[in-house]
DSSP file (Angstrom, degrees, kcal/mol; ACC not computed):
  #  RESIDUE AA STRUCTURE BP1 BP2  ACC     N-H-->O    O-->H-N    N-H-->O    O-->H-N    TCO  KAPPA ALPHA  PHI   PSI    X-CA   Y-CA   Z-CA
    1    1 A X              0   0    0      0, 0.0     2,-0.4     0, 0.0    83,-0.1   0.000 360.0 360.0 360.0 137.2  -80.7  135.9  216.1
    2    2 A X        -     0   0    0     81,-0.0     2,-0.5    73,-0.0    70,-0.1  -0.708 360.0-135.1 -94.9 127.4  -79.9  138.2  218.5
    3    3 A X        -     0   0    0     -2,-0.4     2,-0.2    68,-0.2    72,-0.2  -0.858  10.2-132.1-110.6 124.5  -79.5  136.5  222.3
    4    4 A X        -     0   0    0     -2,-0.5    17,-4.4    16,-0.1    18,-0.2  -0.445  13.5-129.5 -86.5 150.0  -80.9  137.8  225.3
    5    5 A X  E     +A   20   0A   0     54,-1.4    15,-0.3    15,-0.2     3,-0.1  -0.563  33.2 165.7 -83.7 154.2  -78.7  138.1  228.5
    6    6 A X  E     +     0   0A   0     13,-3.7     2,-0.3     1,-0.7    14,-0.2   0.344  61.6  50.9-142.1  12.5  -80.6  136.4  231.5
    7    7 A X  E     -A   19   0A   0     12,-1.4    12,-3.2     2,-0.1    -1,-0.7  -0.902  52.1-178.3-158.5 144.4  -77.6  136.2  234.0
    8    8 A X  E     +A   18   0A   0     10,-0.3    10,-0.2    -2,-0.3     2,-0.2  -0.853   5.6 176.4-115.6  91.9  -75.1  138.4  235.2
    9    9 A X  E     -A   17   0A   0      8,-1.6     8,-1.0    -2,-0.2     2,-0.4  -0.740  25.0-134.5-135.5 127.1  -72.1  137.4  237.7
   10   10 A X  E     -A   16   0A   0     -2,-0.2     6,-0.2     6,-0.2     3,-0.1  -0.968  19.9-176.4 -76.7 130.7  -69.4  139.8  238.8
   11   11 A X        -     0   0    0      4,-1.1     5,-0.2    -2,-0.4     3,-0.1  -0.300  40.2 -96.5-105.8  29.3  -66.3  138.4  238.6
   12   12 A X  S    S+     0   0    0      1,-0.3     3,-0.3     3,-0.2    -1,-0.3   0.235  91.7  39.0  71.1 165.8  -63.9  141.0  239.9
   13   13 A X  S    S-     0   0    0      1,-0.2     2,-0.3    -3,-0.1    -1,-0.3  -0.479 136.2 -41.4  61.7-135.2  -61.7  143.6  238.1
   14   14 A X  S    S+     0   0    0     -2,-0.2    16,-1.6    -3,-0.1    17,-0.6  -0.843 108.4 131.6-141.4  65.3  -63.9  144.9  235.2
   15   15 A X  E     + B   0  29A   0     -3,-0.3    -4,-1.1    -2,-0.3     2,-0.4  -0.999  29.2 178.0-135.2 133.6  -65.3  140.8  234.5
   16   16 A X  E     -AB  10  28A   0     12,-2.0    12,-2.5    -2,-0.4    -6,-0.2  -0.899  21.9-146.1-143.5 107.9  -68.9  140.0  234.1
   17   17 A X  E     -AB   9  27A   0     -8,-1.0    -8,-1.6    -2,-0.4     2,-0.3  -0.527  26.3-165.9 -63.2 146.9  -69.9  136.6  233.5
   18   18 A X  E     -AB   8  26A   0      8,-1.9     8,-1.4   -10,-0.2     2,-0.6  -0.993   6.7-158.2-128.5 137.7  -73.0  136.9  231.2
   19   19 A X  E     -AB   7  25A   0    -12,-3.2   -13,-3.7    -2,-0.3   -12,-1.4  -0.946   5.1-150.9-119.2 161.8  -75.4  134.4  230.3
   20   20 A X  E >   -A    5   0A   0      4,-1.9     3,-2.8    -2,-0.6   -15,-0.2  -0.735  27.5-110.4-113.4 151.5  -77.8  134.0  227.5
   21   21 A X  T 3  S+     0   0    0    -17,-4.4   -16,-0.1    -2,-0.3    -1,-0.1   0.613 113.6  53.3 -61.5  -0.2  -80.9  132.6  226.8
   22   22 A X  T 3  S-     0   0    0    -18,-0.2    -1,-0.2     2,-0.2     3,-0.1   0.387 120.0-101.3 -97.9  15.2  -79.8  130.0  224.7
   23   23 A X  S <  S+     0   0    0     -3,-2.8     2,-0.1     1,-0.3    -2,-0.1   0.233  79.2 123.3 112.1 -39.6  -77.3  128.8  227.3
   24   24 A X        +     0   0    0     -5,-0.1    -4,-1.9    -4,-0.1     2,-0.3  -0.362  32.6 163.3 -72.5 146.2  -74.1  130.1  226.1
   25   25 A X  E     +B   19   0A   0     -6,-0.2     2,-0.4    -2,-0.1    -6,-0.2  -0.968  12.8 155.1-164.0-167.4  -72.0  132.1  228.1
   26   26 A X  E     -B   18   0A   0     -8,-1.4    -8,-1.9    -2,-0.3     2,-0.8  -0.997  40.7 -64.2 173.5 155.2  -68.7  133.7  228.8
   27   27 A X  E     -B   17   0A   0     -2,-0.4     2,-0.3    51,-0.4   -10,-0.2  -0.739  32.7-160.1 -89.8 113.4  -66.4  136.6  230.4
   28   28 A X  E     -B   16   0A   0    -12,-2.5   -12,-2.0    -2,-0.8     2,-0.7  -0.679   7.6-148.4 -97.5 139.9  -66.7  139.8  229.3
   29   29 A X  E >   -B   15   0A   0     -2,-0.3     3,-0.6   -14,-0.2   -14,-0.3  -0.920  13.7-176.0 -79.0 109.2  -63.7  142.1  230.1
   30   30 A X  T 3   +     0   0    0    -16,-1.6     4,-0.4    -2,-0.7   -15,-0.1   0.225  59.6  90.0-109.2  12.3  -65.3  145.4  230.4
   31   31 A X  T 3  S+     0   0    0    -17,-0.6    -1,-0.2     1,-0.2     3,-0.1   0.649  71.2  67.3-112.0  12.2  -62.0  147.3  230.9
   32   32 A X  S X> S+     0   0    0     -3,-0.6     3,-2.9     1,-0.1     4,-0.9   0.865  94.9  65.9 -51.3 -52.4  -61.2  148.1  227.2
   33   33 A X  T 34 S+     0   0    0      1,-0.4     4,-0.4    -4,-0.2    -2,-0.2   0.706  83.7  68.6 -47.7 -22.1  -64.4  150.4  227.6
   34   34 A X  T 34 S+     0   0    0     -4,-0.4    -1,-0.4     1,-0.3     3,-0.1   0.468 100.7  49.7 -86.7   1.9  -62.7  152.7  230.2
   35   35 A X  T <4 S+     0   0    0     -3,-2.9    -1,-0.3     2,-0.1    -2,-0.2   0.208  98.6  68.6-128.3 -15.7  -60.4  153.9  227.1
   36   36 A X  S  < S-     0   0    0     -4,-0.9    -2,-0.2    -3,-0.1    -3,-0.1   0.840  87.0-171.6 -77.5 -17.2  -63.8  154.5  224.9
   37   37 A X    >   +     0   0    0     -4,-0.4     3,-0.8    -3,-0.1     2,-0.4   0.228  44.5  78.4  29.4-164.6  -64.9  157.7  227.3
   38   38 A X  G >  S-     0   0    0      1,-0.2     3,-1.4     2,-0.1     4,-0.2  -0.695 116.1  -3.5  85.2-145.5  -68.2  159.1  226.9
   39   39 A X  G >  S+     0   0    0     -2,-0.4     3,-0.9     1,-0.2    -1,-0.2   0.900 137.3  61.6 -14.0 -69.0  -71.3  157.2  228.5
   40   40 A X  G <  S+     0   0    0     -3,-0.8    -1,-0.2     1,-0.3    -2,-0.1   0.524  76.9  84.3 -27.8 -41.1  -68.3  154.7  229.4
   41   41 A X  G X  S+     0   0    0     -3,-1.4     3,-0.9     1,-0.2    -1,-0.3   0.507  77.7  70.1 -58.6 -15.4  -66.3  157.3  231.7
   42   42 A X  G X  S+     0   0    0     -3,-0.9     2,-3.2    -4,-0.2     3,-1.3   0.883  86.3  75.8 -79.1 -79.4  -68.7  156.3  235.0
   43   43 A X  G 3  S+     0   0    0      1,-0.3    -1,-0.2    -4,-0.2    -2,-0.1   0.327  70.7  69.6 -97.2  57.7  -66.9  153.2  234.8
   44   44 A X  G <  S+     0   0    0     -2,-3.2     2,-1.1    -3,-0.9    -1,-0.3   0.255  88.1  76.7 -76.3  -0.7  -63.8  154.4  236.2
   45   45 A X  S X> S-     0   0    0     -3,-1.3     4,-2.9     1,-0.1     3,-1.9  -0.876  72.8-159.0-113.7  97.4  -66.0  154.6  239.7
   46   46 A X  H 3> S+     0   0    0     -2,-1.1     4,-0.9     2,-0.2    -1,-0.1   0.751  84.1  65.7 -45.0 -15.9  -66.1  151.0  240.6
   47   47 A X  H 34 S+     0   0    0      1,-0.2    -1,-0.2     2,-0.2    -4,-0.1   0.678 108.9  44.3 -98.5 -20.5  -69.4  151.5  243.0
   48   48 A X  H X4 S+     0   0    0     -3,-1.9     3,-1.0    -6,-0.1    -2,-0.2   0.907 103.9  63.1-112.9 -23.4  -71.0  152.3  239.8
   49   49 A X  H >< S+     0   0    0     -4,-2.9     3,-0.7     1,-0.3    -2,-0.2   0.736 110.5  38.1 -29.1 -36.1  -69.4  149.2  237.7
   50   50 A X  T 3< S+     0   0    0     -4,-0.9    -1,-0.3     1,-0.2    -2,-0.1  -0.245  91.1  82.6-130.3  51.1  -71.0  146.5  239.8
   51   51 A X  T <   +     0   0    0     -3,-1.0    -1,-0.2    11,-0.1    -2,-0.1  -0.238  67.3 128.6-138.1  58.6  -73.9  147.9  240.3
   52   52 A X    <   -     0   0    0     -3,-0.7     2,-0.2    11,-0.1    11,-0.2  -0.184  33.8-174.8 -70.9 172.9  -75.1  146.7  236.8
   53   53 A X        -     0   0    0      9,-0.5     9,-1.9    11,-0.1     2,-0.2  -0.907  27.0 -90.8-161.7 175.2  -78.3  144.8  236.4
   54   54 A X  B     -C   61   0B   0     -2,-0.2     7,-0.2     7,-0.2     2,-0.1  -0.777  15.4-152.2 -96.3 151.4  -80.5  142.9  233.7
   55   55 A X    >   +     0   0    0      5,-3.1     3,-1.0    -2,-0.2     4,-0.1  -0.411  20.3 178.7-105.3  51.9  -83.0  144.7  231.8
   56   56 A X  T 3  S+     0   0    0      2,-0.3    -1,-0.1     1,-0.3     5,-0.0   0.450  75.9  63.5 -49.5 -10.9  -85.1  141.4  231.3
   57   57 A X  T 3  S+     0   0    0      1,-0.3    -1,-0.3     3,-0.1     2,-0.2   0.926 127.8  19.0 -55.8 -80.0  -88.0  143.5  229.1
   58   58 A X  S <  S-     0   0    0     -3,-1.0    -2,-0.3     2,-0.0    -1,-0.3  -0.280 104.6-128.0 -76.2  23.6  -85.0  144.0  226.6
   59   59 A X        +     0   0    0     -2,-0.2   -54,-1.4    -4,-0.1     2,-0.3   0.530  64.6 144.3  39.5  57.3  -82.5  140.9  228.0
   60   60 A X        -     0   0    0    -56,-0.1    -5,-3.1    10,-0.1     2,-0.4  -0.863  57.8-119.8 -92.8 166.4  -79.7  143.8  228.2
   61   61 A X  B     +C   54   0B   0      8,-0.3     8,-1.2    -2,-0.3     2,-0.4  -0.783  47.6 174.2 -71.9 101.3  -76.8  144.6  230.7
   62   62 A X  E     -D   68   0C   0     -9,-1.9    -9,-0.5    -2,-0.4     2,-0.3  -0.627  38.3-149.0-113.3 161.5  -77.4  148.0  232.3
   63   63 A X  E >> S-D   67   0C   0      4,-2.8     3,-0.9    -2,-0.4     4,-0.5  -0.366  72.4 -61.9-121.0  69.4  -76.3  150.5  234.7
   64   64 A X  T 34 S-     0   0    0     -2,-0.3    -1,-0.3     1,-0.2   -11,-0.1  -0.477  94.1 -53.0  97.5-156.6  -79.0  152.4  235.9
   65   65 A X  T 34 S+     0   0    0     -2,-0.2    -1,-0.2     1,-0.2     3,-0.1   0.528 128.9  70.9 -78.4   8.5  -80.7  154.4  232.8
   66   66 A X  T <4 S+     0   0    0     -3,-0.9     2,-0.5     1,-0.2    -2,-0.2   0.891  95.3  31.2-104.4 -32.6  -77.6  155.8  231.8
   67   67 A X  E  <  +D   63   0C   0     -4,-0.5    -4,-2.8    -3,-0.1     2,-0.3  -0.937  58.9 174.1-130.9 155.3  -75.4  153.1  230.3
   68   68 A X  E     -D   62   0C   0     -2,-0.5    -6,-0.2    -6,-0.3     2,-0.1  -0.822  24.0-138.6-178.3 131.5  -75.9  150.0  228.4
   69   69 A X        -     0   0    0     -8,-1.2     2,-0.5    -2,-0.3    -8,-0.3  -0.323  27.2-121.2 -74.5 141.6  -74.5  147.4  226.7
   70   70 A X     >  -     0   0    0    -10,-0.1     4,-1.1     1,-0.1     5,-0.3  -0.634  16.9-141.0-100.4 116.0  -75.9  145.8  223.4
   71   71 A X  H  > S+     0   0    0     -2,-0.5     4,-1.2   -13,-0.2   -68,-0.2   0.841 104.6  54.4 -51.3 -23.2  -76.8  141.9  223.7
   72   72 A X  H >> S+     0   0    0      1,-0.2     3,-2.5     2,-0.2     4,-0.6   0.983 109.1  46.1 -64.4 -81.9  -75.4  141.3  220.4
   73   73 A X  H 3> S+     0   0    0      1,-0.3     4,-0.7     2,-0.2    -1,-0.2   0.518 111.5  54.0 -58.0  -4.2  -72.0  142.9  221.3
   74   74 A X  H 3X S+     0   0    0     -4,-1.1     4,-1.8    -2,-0.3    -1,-0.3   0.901 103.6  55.3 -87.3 -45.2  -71.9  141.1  224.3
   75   75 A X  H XX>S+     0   0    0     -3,-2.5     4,-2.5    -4,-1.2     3,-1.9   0.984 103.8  48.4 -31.6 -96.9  -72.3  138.0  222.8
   76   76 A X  H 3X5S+     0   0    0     -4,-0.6     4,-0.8     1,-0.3    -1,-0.3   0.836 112.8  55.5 -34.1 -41.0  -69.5  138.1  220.4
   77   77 A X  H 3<5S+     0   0    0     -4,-0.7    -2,-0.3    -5,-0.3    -1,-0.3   0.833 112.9  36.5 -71.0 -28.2  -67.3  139.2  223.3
   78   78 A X  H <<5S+     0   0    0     -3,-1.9   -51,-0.4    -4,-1.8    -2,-0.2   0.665 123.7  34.5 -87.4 -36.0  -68.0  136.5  225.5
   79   79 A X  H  <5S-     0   0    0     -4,-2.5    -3,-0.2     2,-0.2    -2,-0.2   0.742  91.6-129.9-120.0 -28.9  -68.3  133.9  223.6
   80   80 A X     << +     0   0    0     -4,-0.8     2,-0.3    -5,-0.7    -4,-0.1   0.423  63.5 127.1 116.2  -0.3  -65.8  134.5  220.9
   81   81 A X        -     0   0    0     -6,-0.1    -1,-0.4     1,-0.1    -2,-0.2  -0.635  63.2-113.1 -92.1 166.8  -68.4  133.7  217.8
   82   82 A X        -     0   0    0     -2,-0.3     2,-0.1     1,-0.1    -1,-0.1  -0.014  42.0 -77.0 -78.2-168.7  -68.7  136.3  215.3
   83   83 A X        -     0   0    0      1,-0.1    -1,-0.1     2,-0.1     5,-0.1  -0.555  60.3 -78.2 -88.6 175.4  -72.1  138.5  214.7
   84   84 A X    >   -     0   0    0     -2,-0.1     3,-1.4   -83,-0.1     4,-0.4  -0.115  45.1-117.6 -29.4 130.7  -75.0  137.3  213.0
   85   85 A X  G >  S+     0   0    0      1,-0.2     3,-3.0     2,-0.2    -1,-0.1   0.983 122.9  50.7 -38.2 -77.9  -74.0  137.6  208.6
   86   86 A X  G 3  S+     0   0    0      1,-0.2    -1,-0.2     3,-0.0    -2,-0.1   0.604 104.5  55.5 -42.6 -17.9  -77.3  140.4  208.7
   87   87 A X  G <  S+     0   0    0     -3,-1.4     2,-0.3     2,-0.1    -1,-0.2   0.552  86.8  96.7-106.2 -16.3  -75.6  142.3  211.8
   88   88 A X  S <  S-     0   0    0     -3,-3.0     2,-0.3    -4,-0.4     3,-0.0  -0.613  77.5-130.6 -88.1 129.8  -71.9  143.0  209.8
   89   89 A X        -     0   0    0     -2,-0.3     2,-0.2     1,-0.0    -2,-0.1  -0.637  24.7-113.5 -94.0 161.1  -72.0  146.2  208.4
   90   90 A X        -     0   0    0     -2,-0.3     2,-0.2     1,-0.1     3,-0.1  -0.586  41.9 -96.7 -89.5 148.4  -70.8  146.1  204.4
   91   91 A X        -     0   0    0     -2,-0.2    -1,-0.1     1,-0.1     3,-0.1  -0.436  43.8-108.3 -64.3 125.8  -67.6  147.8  203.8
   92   92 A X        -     0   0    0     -2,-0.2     2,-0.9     1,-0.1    -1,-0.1  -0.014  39.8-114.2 -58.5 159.6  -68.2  151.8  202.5
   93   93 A X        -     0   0    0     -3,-0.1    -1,-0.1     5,-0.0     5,-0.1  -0.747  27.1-129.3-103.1 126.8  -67.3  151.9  199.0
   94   94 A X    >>  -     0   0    0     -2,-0.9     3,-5.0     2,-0.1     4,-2.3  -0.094  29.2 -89.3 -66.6 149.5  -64.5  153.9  198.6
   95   95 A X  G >4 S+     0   0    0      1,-0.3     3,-3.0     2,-0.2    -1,-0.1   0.792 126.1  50.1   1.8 -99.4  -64.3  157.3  195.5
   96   96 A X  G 34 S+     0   0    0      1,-0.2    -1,-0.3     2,-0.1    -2,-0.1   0.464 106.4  47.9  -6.8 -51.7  -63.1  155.1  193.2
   97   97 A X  G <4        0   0    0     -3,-5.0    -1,-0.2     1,-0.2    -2,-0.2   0.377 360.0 360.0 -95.5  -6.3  -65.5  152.1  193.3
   98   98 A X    <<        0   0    0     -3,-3.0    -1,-0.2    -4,-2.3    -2,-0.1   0.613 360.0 360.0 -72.0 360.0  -68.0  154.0  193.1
């Protein structure tokens, strides 16, 4: 089961407390992401970093329509358990095994 976020605290830097609907919660570092580019590259403008919000239809973290964070992945980052068995993708099978 996939957990919806239903709080969002900034916490300076590129730190966003998140909470979920089951309770749990945790600090996500968001400043690996600035090395992913793409979609990610806005947040190198702080003014647009913290002015995330919840998307409480969908219980994601977003930044206006353009960028957004997956509640599963948030999850696992914040709270340190791994995903859902159903959510791990199976390893490709390589030439060989096939």
């Amino acid at each position: 089961m996939i957990h919806d976020v239903v709080e969002a605290v900034y916490r300076g830097g590129y730190r966003i407390e998140v909470v979920f609907d089951n309770g749990r919660s945790g600090v996500v570092d968001f400043s690996p992401y600035l090395e992913r580019g793409g979609i990610f590259e806005r947040f190198h403008d702080m003014k647009f970093f913290r002015k995330f919000e919840i998307n409480t239809e969908l219980g994601v973290l977003t930044w206006g329509d353009e960028v957004d964070v997956a509640p599963g992945t948030l999850y696992v980052e914040a709270t340190g358990e791994p995903l859902p068995a159903w959510m791990t993708p199976e390893p490709a099978l390589t030439e060989h095994e096939s």
